[in-house]
PDB file of N, CA, C and O in Angstrom, chain B, residues numbered from 101:
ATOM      1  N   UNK B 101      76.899 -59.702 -40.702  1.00  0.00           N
ATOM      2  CA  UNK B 101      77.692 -59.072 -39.663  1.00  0.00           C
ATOM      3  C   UNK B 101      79.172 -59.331 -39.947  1.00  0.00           C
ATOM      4  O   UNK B 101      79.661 -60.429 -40.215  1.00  0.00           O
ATOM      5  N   UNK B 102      79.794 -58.200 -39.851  1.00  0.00           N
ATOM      6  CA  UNK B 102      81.224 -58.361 -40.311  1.00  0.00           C
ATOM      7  C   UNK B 102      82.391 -58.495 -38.872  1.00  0.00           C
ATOM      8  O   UNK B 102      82.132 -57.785 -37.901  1.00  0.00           O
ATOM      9  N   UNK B 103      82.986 -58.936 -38.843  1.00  0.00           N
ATOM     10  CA  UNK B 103      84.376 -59.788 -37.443  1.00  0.00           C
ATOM     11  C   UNK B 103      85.432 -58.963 -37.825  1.00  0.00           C
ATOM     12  O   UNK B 103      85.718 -58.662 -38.983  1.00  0.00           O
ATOM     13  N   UNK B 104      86.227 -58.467 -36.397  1.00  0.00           N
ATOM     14  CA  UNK B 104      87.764 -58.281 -36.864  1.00  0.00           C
ATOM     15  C   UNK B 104      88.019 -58.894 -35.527  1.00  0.00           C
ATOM     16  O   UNK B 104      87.193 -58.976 -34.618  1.00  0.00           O
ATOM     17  N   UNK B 105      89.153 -59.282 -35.510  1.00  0.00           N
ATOM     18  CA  UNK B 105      89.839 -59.689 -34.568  1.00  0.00           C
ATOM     19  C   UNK B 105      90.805 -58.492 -34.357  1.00  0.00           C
ATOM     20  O   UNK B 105      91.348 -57.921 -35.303  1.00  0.00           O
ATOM     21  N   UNK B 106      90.976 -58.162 -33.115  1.00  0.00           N
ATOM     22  CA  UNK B 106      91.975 -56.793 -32.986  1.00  0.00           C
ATOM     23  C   UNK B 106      92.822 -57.081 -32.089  1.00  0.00           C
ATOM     24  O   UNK B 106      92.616 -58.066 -31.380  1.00  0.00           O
ATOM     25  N   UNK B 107      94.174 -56.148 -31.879  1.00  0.00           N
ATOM     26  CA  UNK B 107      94.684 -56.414 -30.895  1.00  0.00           C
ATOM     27  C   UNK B 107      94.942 -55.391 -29.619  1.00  0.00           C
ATOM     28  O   UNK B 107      94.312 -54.350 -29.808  1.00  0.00           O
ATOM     29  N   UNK B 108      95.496 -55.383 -28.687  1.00  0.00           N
ATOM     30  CA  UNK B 108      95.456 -53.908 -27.558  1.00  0.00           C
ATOM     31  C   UNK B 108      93.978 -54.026 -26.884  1.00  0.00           C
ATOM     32  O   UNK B 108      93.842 -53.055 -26.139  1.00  0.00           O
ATOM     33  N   UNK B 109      93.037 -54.700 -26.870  1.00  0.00           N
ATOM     34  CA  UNK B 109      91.017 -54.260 -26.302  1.00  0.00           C
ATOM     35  C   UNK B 109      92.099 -54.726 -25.051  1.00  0.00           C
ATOM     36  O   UNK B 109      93.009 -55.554 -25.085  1.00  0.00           O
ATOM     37  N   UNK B 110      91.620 -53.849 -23.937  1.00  0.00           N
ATOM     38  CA  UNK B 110      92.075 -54.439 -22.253  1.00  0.00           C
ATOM     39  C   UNK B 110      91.308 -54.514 -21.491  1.00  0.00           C
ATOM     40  O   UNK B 110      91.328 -55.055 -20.385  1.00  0.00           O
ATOM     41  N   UNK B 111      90.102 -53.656 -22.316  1.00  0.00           N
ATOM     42  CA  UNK B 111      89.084 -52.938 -20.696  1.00  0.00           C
ATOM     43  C   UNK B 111      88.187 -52.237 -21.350  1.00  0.00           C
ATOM     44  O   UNK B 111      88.338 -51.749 -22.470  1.00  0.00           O
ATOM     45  N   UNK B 112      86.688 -52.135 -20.268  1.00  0.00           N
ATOM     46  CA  UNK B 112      85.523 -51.634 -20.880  1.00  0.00           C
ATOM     47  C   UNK B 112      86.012 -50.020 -21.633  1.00  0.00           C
ATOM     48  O   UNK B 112      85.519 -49.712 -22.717  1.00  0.00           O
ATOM     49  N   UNK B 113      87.039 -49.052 -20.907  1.00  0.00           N
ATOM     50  CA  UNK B 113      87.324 -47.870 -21.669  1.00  0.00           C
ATOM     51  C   UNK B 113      87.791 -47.669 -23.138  1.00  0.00           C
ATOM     52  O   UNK B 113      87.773 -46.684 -23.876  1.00  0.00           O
ATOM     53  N   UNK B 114      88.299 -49.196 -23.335  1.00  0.00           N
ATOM     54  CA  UNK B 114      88.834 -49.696 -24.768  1.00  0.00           C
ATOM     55  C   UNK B 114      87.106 -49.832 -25.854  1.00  0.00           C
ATOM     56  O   UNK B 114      86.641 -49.344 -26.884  1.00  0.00           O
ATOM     57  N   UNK B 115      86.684 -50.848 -24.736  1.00  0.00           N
ATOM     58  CA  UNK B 115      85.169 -50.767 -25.735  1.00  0.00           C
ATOM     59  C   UNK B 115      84.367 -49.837 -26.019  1.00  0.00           C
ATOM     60  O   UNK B 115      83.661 -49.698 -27.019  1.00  0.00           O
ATOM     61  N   UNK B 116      84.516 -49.036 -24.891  1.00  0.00           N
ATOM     62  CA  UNK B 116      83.723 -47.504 -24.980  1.00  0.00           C
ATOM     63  C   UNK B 116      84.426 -46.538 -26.079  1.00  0.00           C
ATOM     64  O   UNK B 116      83.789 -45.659 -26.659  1.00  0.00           O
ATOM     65  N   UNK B 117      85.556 -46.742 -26.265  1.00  0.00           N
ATOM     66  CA  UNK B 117      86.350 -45.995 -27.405  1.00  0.00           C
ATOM     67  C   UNK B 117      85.670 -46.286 -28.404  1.00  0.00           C
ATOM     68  O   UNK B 117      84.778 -45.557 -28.836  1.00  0.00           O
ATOM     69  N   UNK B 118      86.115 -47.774 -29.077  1.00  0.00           N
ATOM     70  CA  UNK B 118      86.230 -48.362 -29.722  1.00  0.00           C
ATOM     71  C   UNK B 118      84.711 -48.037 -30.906  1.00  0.00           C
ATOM     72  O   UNK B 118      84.609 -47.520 -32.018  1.00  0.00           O
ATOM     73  N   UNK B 119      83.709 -48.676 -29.906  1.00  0.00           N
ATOM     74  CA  UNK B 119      82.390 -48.331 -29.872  1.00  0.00           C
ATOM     75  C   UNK B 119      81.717 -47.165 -30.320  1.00  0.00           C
ATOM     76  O   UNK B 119      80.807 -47.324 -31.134  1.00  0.00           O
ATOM     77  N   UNK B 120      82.038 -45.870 -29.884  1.00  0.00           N
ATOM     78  CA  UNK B 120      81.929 -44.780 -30.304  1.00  0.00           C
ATOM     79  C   UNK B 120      82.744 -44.284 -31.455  1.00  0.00           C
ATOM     80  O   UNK B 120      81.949 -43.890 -32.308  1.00  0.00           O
ATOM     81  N   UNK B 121      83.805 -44.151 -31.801  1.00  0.00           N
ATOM     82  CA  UNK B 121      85.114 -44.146 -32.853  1.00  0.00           C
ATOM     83  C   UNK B 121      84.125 -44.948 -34.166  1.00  0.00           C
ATOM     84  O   UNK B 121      84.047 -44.455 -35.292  1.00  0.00           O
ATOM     85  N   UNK B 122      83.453 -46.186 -33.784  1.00  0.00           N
ATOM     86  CA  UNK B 122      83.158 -47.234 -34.855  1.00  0.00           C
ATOM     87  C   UNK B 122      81.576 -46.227 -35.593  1.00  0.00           C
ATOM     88  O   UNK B 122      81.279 -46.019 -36.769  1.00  0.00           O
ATOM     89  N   UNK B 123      80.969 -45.865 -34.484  1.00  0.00           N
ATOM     90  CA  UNK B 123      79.218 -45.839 -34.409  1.00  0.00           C
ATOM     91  C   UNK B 123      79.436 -43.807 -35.188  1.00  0.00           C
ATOM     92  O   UNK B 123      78.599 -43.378 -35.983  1.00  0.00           O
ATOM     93  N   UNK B 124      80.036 -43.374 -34.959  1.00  0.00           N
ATOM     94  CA  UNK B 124      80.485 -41.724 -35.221  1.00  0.00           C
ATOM     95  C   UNK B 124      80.723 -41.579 -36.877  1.00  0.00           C
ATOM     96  O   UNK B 124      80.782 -40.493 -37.454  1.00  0.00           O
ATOM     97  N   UNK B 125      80.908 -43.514 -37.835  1.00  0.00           N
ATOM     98  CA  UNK B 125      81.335 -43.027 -38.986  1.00  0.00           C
ATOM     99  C   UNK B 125      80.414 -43.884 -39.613  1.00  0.00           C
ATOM    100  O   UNK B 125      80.683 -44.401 -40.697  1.00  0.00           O
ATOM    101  N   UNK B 126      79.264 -44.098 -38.981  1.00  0.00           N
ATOM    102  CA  UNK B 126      78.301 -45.100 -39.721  1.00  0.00           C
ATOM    103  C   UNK B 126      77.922 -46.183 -38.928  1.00  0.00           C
ATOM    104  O   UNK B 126      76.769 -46.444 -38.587  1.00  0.00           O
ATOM    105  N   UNK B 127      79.187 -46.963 -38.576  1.00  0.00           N
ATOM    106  CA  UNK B 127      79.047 -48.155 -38.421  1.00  0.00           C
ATOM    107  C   UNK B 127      78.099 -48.404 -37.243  1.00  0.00           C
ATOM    108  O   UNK B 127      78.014 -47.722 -36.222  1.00  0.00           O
ATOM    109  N   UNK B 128      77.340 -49.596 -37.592  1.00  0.00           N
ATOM    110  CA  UNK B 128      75.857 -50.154 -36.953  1.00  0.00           C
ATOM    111  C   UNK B 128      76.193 -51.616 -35.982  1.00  0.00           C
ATOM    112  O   UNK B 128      77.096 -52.426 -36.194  1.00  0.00           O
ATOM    113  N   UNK B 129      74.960 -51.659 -34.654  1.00  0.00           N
ATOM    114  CA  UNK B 129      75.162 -52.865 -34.428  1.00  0.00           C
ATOM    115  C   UNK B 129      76.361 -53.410 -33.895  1.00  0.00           C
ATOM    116  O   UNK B 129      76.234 -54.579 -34.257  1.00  0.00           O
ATOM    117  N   UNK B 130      77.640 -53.348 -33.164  1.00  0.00           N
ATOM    118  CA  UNK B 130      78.728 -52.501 -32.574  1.00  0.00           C
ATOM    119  C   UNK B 130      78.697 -53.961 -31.308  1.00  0.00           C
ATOM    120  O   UNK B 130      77.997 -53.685 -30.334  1.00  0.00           O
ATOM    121  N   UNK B 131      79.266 -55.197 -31.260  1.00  0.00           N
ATOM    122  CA  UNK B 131      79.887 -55.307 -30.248  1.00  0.00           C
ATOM    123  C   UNK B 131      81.380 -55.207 -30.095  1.00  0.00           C
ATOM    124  O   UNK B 131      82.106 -55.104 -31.084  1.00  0.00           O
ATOM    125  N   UNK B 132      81.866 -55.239 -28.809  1.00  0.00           N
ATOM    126  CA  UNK B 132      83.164 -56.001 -28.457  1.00  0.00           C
ATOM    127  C   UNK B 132      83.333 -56.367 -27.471  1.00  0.00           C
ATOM    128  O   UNK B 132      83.119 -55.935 -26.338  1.00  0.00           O
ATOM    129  N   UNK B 133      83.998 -57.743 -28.120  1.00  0.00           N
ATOM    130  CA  UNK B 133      84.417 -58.723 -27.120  1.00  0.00           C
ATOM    131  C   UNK B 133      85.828 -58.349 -26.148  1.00  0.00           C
ATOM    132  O   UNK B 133      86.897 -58.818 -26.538  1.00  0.00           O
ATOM    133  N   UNK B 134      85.816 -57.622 -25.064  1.00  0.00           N
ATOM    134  CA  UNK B 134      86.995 -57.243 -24.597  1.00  0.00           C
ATOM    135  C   UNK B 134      87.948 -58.836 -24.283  1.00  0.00           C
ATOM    136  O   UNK B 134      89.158 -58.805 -24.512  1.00  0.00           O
ATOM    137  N   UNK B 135      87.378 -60.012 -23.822  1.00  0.00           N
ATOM    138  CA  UNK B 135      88.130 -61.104 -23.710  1.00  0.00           C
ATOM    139  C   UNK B 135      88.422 -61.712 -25.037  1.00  0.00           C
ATOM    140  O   UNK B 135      89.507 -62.284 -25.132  1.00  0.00           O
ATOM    141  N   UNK B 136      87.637 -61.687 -26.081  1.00  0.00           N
ATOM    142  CA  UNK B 136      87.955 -62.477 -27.060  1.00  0.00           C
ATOM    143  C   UNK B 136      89.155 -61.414 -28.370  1.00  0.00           C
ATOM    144  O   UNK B 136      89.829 -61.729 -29.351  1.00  0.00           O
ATOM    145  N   UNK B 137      88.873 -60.153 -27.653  1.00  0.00           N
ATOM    146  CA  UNK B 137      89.527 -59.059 -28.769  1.00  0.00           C
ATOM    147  C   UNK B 137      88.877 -59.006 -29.960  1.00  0.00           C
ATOM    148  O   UNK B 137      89.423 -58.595 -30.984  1.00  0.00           O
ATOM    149  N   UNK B 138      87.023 -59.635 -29.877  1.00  0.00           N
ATOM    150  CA  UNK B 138      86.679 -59.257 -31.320  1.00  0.00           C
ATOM    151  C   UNK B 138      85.533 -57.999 -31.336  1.00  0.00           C
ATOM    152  O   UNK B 138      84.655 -57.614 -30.564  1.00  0.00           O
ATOM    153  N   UNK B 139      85.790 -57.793 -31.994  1.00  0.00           N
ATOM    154  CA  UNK B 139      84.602 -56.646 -32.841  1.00  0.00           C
ATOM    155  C   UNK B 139      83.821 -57.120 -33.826  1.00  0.00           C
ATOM    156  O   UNK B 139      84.368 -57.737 -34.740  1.00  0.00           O
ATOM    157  N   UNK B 140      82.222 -56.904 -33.835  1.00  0.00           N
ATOM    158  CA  UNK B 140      81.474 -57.387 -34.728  1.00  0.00           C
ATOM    159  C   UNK B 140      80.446 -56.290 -35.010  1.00  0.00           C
ATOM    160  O   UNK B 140      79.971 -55.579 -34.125  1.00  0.00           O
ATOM    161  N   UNK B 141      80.150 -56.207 -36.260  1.00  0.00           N
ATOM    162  CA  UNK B 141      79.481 -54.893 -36.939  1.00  0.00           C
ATOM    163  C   UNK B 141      78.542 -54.826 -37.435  1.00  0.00           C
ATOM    164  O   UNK B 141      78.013 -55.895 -37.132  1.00  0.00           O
ATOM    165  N   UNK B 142      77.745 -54.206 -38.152  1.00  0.00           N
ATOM    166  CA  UNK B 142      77.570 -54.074 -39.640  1.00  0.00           C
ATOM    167  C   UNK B 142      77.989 -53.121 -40.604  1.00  0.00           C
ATOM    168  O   UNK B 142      77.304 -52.123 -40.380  1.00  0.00           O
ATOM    169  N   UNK B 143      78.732 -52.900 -41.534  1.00  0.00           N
ATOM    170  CA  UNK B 143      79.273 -51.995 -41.873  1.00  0.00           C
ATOM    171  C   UNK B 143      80.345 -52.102 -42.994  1.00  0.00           C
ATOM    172  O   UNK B 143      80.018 -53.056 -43.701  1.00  0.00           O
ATOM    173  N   UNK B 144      81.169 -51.688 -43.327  1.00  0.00           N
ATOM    174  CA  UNK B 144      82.159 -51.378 -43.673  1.00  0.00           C
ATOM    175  C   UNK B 144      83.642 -52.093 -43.201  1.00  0.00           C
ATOM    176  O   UNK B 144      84.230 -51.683 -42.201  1.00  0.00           O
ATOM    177  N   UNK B 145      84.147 -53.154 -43.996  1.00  0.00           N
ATOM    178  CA  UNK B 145      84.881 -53.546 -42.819  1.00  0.00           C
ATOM    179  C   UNK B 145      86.341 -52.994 -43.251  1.00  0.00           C
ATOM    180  O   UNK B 145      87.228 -53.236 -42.433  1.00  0.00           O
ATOM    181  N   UNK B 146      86.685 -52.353 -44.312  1.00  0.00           N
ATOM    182  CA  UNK B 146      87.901 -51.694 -44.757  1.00  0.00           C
ATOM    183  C   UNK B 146      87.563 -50.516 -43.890  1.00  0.00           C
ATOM    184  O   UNK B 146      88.448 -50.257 -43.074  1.00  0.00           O
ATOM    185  N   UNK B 147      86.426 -49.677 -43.855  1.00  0.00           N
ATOM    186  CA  UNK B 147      86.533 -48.724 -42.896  1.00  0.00           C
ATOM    187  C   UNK B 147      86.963 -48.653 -41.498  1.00  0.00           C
ATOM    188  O   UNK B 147      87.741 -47.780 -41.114  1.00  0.00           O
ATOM    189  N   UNK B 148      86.499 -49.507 -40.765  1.00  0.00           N
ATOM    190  CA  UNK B 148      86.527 -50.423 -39.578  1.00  0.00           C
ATOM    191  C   UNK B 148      87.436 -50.745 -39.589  1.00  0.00           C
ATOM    192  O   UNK B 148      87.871 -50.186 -38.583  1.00  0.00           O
ATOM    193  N   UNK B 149      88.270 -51.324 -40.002  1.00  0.00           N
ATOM    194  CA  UNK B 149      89.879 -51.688 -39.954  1.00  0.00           C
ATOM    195  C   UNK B 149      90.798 -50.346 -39.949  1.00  0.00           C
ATOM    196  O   UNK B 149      91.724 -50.267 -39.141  1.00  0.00           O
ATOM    197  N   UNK B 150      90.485 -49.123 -41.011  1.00  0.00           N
ATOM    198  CA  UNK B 150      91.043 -47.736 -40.905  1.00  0.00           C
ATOM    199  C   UNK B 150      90.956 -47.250 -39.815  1.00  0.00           C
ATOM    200  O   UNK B 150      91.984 -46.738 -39.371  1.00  0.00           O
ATOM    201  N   UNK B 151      90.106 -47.232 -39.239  1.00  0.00           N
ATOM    202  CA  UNK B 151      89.225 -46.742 -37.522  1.00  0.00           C
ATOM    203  C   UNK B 151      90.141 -47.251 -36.733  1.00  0.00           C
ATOM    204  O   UNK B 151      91.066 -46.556 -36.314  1.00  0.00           O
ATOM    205  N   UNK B 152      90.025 -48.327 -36.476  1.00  0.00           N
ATOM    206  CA  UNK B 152      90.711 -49.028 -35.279  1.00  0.00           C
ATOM    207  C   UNK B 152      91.863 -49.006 -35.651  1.00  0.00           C
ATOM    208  O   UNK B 152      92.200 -48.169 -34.814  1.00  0.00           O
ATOM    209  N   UNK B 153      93.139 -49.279 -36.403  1.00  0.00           N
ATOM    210  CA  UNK B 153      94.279 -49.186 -37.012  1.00  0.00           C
ATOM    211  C   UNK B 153      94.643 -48.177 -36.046  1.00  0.00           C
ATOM    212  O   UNK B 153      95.466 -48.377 -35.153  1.00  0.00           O
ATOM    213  N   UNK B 154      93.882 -46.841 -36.272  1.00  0.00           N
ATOM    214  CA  UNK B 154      94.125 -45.221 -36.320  1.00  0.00           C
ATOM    215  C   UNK B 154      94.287 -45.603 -34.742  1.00  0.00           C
ATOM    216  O   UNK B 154      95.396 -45.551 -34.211  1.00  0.00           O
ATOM    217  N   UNK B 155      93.233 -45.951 -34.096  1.00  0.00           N
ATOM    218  CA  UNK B 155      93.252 -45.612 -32.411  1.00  0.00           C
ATOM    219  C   UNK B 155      93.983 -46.643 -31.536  1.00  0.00           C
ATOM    220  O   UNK B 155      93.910 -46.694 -30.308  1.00  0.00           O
ATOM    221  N   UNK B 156      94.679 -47.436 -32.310  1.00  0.00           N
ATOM    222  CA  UNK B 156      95.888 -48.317 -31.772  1.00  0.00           C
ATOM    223  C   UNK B 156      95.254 -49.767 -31.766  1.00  0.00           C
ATOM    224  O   UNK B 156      95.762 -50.715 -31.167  1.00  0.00           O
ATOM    225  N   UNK B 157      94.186 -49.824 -32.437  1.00  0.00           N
ATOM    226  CA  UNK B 157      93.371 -51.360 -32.378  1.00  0.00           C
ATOM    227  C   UNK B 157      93.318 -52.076 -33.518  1.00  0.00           C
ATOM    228  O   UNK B 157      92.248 -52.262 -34.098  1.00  0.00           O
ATOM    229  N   UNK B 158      94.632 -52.617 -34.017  1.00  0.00           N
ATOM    230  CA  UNK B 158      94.730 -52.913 -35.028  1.00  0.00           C
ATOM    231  C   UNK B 158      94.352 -54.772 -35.341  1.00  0.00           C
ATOM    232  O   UNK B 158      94.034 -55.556 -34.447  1.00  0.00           O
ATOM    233  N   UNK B 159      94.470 -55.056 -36.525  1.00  0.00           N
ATOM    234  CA  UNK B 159      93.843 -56.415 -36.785  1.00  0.00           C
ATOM    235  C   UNK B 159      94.711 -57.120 -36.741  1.00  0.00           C
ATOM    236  O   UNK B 159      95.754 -57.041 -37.391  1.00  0.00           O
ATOM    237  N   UNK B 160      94.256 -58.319 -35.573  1.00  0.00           N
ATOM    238  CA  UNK B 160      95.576 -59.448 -35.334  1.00  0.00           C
ATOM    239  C   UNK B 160      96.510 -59.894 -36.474  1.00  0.00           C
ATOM    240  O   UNK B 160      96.142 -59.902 -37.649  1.00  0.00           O
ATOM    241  N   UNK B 161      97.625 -60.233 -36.104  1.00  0.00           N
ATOM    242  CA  UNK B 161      98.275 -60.523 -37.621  1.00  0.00           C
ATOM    243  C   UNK B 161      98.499 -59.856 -38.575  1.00  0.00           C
ATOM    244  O   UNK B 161      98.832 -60.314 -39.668  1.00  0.00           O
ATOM    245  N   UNK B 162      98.354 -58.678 -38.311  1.00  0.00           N
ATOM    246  CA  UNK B 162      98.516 -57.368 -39.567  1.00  0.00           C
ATOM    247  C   UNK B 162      99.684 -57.264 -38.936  1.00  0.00           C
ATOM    248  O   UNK B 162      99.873 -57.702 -37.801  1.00  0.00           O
ATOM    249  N   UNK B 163     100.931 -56.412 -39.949  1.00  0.00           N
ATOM    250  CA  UNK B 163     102.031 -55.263 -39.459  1.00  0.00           C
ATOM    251  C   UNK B 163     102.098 -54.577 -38.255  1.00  0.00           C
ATOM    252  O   UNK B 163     103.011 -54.532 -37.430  1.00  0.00           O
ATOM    253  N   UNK B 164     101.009 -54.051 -38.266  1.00  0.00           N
ATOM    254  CA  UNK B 164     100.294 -52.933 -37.569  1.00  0.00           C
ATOM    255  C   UNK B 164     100.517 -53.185 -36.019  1.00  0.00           C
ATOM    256  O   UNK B 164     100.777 -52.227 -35.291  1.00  0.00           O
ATOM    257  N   UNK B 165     100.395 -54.725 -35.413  1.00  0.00           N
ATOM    258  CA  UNK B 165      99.730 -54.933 -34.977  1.00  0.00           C
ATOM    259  C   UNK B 165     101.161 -55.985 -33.721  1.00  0.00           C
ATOM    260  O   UNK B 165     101.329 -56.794 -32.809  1.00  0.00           O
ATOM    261  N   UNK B 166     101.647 -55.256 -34.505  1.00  0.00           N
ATOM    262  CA  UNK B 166     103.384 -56.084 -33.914  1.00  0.00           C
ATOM    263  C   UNK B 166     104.322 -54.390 -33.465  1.00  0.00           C
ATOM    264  O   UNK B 166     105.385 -54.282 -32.853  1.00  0.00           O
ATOM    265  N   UNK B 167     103.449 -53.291 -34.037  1.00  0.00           N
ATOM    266  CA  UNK B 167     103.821 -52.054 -32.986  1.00  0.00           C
ATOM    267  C   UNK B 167     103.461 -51.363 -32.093  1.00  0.00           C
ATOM    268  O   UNK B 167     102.309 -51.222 -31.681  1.00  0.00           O
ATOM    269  N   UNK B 168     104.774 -50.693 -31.582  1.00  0.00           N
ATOM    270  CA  UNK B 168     104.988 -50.710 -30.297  1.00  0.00           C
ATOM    271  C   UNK B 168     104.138 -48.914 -30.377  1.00  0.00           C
ATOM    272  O   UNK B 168     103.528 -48.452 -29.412  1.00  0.00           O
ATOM    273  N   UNK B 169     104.243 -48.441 -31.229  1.00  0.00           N
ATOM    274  CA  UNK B 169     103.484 -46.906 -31.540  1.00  0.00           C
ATOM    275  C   UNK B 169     101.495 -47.031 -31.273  1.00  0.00           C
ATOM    276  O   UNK B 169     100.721 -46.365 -30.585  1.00  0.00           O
ATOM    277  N   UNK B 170     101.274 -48.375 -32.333  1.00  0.00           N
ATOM    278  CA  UNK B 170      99.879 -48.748 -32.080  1.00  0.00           C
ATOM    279  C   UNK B 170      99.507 -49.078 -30.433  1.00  0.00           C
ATOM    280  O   UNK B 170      98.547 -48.847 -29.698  1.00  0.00           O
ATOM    281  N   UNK B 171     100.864 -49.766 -30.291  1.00  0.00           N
ATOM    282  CA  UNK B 171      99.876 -50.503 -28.849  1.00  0.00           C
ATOM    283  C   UNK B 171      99.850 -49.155 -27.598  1.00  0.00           C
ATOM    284  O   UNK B 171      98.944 -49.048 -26.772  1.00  0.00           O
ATOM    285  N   UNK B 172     101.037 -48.215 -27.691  1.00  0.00           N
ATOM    286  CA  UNK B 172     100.662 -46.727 -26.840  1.00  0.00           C
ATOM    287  C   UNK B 172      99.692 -45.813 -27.563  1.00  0.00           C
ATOM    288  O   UNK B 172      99.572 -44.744 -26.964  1.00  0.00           O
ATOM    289  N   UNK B 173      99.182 -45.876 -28.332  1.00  0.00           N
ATOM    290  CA  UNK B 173      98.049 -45.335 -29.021  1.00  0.00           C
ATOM    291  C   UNK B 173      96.742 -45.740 -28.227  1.00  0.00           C
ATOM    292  O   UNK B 173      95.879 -44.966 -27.814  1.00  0.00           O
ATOM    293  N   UNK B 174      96.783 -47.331 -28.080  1.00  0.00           N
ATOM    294  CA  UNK B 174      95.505 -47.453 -27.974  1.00  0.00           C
ATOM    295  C   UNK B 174      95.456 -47.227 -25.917  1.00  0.00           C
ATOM    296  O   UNK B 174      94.471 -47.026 -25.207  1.00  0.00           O
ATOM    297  N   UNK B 175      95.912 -47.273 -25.795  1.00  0.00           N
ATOM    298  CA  UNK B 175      96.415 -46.564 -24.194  1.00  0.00           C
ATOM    299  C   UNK B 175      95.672 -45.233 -24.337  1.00  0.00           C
ATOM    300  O   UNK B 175      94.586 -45.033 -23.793  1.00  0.00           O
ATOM    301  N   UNK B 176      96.165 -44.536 -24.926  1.00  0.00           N
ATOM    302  CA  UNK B 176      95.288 -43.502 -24.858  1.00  0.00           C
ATOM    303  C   UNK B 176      93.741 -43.250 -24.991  1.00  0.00           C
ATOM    304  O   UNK B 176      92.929 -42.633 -24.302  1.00  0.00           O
ATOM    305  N   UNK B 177      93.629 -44.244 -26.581  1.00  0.00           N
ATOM    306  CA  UNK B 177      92.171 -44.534 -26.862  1.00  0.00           C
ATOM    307  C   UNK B 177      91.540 -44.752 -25.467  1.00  0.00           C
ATOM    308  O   UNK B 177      90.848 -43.881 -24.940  1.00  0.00           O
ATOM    309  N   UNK B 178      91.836 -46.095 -24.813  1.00  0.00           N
ATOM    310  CA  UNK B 178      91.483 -46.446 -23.221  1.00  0.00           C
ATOM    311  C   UNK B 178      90.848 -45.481 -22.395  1.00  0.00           C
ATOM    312  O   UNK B 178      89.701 -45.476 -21.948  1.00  0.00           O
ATOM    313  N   UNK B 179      92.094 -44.382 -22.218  1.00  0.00           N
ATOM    314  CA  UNK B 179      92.068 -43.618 -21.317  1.00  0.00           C
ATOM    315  C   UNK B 179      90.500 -43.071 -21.620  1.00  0.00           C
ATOM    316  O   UNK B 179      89.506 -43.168 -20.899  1.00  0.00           O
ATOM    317  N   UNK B 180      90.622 -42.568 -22.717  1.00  0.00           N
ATOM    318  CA  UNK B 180      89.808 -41.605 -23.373  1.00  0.00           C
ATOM    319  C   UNK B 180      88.060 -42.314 -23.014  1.00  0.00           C
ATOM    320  O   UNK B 180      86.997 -41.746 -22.767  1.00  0.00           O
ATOM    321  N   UNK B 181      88.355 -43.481 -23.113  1.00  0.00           N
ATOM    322  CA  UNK B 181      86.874 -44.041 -22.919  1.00  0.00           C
ATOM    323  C   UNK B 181      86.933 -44.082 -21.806  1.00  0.00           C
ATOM    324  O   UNK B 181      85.766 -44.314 -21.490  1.00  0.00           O
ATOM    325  N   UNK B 182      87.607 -44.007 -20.749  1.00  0.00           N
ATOM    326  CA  UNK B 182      87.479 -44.581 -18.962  1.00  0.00           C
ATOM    327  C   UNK B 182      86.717 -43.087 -18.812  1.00  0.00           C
ATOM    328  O   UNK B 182      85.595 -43.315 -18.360  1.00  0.00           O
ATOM    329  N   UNK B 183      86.916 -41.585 -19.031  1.00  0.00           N
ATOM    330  CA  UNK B 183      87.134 -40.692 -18.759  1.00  0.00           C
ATOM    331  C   UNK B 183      85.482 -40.067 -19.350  1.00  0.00           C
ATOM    332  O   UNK B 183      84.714 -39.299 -18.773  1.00  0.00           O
ATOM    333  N   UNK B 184      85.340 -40.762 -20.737  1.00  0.00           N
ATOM    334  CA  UNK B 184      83.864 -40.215 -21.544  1.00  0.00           C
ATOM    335  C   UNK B 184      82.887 -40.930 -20.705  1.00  0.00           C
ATOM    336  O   UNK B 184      83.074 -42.066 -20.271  1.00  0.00           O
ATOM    337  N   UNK B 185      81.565 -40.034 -20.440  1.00  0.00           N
ATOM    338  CA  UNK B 185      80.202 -40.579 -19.815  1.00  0.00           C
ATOM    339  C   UNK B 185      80.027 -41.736 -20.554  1.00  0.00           C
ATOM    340  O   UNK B 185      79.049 -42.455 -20.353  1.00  0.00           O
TER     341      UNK B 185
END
């Protein structure tokens, strides 16, 4: 099982994103930790890092992950899961 630590998870609409976004390109077996900010898989974890990057959920301590573009990205991601069945 492969770990990322991410940053931006706030709320179950984040996991419901997240979750679906992850499970749509393969990836298996799918938690997240909305308190701990982790994600655990099976899969691909360069893919999984591309994925989440993209929807503003980027990996702690990355570049990525210190902007201000990613973190209103994943706001949306959010939204998007509060809103999907």
């Amino acid at each position: 099982m492969q770990k990322i630590k991410a940053v931006n998870i706030k709320c179950g609409g984040c996991k419901k994103s997240i979750s679906a976004a992850l499970a749509k390109q393969g990836i298996k077996n799918i938690k997240v930790d909305v308190d701990e900010q982790l994600i655990s898989f099976d899969g691909d974890p360069i893919l999984a890092k591309k994925i989440l990057t993209k929807m503003g959920y980027p990996e702690a301590g990355s570049k990525e992950a210190k902007s201000l573009l990613k973190k209103s990205k994943s706001y949306l991601s959010c939204m998007i899961g509060k809103v999907k069945n």
